[in-house]
N, C-alpha and C positions, 0 to 999 in steps of 0.2 A: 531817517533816510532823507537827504537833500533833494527836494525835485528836484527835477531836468524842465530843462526853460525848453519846449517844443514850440514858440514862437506862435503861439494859439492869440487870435486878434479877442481881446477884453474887454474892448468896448462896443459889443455887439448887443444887440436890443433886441430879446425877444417878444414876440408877440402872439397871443391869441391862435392853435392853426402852427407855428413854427416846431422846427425840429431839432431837440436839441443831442447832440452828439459825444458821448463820452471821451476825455480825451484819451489818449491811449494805454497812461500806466493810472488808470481810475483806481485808487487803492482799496476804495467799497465794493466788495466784490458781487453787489444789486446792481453795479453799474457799470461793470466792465464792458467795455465796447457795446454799452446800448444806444439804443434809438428810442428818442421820447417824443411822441408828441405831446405836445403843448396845449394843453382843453382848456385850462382857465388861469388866466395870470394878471391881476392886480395888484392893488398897494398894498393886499391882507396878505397876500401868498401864492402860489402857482399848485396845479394841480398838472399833473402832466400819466402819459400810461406810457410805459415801453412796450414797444412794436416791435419786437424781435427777438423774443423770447419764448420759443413754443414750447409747450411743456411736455411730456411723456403721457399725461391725459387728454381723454380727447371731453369735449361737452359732454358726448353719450357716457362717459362715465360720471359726471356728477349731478347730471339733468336730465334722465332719462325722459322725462315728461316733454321736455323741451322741443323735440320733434326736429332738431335739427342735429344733423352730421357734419363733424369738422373738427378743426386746433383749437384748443384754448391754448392763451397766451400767458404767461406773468405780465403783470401789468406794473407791479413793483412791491416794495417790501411793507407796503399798510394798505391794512384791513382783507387779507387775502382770503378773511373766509366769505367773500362777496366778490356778487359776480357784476363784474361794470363790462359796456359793451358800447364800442362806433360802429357806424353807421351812417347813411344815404337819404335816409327814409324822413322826409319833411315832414309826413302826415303822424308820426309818433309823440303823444303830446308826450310834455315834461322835457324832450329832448333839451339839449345845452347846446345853442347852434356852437361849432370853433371855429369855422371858416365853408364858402365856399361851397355849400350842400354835405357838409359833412358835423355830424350829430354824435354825443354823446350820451348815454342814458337813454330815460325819456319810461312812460308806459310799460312795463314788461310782458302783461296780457297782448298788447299790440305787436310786441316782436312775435311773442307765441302765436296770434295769428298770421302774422304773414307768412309765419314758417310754418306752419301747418298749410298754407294757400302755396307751399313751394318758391316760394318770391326770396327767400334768404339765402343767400351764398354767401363764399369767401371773396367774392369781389366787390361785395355791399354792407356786410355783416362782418365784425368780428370778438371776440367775447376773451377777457382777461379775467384774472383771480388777482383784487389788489390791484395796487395805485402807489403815485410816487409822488409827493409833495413837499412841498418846500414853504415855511415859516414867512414872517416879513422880513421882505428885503434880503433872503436867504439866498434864492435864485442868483438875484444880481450879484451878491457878493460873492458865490460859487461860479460865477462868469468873472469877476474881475479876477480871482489865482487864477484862473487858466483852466478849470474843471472841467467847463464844454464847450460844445462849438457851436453855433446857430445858425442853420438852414432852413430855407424854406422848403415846404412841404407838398406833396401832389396828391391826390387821390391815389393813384398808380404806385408810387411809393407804399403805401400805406398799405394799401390790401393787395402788395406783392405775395405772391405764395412763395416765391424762393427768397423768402428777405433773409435769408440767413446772413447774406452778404449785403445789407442794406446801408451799413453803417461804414463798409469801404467803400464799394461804389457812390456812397453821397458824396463821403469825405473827395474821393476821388472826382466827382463832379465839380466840387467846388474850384477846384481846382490851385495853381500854385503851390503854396508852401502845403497846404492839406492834399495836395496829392501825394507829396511826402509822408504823412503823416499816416493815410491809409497804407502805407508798408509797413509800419513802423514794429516791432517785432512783440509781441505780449513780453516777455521777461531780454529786454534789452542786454544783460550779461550774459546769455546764451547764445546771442552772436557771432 
């Protein structure tokens, strides 16, 4: 099948904390209309988690211990039998700062404390199965065809409860030709 040219800007530089945006006929179906933040991106490889993925399980069913209530996410298509989780919380050692007051990983005994002390929600806490990364120099070359988009990121983004729609309202934020693009129809011969 011949792409379709969606006029998607290539030379975008992601960084550290950014969001990258599937474009709209994503042919891997890990990455259809996802939303990735960006946790760790150098010269070795990019580690990134989709945000907008919740799954049919909630934590209480594969952490009962865990003491907290809520979504679990897909976070992407490797290593899904492990749980990665962001976060707010500066005082968690091991954390991976990405940006901004915002942590990934880190201590798990300390997450369990804070959620047993009640301090963990959905608007500081959120917990995936699996991760999504990318080889050297893979990223960049999956930004120059046109693969994704790259926005910056907010805290309020991130730990939206309704992000179902996060990946059109960005698109749609951006504005211009990507506000076209958040229209754009999942199977374009159905029209």
């Amino acid at each position: 099948m011949e792409k379709i040219d969606l006029n998607i800007d290539v030379n975008q530089e992601p960084t550290k904390g950014s969001l990258l945006l599937a474009e709209p006929l994503m042919p891997d179906s890990h990455f259809q209309r996802a939303v990735v933040l960006l946790c760790e991106h150098n010269d070795d490889g990019s580690l990134g988690i989709i945000i907008n993925r919740p799954m049919e399980m909630s934590l209480e069913d594969i952490a009962q211990d865990l003491c907290i209530e809520g979504q679990l996410f897909l976070g992407g298509p490797v290593d899904q039998d492990n749980l990665f989780f962001i976060h707010t919380f500066d005082e968690i050692e091991n954390s991976l700062p990405i940006k901004n007051g915002l942590y990934l990983g880190g201590n798990f005994n300390s997450i369990k404390a804070l959620a047993m002390s009640g301090k963990i929600n959905s608007s500081n806490c959120k917990f995936f199965s699996g991760y999504s990364g990318w080889g050297k120099f893979q990223l960049k070359q999956e930004i120059q065809k046109g693969s994704w988009v790259v926005a910056d990121s907010s805290i309020n983004d991130i730990f939206s409860i309704s992000n179902g729609s996060l990946w059109t309202d960005t698109l749609k934020n951006l504005g211009g030709k990507y506000k076209i693009l958040a229209n754009y129809p999942t199977d374009p011969k159905l029209n």
